[in-house]
C-alpha positions in Angstrom: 70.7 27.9 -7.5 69.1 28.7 -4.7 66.7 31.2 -6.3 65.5 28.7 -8.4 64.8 26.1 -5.7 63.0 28.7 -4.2 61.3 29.6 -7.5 60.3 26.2 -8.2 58.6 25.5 -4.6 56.8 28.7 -4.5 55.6 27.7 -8.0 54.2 24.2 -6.7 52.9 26.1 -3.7 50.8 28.4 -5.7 49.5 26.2 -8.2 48.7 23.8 -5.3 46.7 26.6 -3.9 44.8 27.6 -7.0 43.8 24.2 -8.7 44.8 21.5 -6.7 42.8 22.6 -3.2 40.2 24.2 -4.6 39.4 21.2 -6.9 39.3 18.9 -3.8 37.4 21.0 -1.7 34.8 21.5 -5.1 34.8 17.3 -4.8 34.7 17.5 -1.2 31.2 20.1 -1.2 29.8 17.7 -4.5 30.1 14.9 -1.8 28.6 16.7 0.5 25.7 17.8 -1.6 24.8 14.5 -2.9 24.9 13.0 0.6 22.3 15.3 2.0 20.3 15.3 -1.3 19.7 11.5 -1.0 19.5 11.9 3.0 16.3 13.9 2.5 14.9 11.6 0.1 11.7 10.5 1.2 10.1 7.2 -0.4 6.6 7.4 -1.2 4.7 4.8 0.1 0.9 4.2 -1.6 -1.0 4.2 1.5 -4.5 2.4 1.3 -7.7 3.8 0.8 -9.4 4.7 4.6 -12.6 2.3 4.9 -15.4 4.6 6.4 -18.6 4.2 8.5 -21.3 5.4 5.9 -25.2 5.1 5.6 -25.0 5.4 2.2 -24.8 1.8 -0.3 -22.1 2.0 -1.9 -20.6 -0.3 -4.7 -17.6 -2.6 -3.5 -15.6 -5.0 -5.2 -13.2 -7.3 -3.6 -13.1 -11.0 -2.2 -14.7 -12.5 -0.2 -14.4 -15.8 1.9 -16.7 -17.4 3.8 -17.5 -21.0 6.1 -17.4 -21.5 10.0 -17.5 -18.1 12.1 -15.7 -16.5 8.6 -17.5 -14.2 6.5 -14.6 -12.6 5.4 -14.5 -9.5 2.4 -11.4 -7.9 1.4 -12.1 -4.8 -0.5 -9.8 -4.5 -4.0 -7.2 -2.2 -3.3 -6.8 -3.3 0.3 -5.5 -5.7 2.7 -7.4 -6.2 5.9 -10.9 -7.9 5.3 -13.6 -6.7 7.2 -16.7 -8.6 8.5 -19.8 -9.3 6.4 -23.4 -9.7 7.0 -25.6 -11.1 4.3 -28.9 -9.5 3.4 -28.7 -10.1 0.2 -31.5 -12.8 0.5 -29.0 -15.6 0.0 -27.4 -14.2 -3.4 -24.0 -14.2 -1.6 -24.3 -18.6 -0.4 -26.1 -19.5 -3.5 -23.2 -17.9 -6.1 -20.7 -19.8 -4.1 -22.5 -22.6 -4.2 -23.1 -22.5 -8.1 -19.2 -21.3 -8.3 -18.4 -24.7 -6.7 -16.3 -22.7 -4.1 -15.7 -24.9 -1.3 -15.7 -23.1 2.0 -12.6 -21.1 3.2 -12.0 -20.9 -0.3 -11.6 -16.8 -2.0 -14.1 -15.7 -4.4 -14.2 -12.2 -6.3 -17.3 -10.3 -5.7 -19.2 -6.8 -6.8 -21.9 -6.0 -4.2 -23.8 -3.4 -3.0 -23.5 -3.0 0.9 -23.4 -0.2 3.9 -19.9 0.0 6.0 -20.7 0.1 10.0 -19.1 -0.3 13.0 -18.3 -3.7 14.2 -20.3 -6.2 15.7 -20.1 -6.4 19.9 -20.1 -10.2 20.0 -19.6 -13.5 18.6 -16.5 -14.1 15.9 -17.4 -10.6 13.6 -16.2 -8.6 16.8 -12.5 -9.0 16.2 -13.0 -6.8 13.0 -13.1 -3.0 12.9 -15.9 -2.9 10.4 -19.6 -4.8 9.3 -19.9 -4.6 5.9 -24.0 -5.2 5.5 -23.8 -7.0 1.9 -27.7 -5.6 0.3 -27.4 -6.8 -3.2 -24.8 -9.2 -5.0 -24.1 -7.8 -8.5 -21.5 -9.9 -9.3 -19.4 -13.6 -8.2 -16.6 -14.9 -10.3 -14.2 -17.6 -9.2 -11.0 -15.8 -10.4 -9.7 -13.4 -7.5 -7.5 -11.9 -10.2 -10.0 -9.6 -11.2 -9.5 -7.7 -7.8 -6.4 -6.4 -9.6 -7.9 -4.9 -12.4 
């Protein structure tokens, strides 16, 4: 009897040995795998355009806002707004004005303009840039179309 006690236990021992703690340590290392695999996961964030100095026009699109110490355009794409000067020869006030935007009021625009570094003085100096609006292609009332 004794010989088959000892049978038996040496028989749960090795069986526990071959299957039993190497399938735990196999679930143990999975674990371990998966853990670091979603550890060094990195999420992709979609980081904005840079806005750049330029002597060059260049085509924008985006809204724009304007009315006391504002003249506010936020490129498509983008969320800081920038600081506008008009030299369109008025294109920019008279669209608005034919839009029946009141002021502080967001309109979509397409313009031709120059980015520059900001103003020194008076309410455009709290932005980083001067966009010098030179020709107004385009004014819609519908900001929507920024996000097309």
């Amino acid at each position: 009897m004794k010989t088959g006690l000892c049978a038996l236990i040496l028989g749960v021992v090795v069986m526990a040995g071959c299957g039993g703690a190497e399938s735990a340590a196999d679930d143990a290392a999975g674990s371990a795998d998966a853990a670091a695999s979603e550890s060094s996961e990195v999420a992709v964030v979609e980081s904005e355009p840079v806005l750049e100095y330029s002597d060059t026009t260049e085509l924008f699109r985006g809204i724009v806002m304007t009315g006391p110490e504002v003249d506010e355009f936020i490129p498509c794409g983008h969320s800081e707004a920038v600081w506008f000067r008009d030299r369109s020869g008025g294109k920019l006030e008279r669209a608005s004005r034919d839009l029946g935007i009141e002021m502080l009021h967001p309109f979509y625009v397409e313009l031709r303009g120059k980015l520059g570094p900001p103003l020194t003085s008076g309410p455009g100096a709290r932005y980083g840039i001067l966009l010098t609006v030179e020709e107004l292609l385009e004014a819609a009332a519908d900001t929507a179309r920024c996000a097309n």
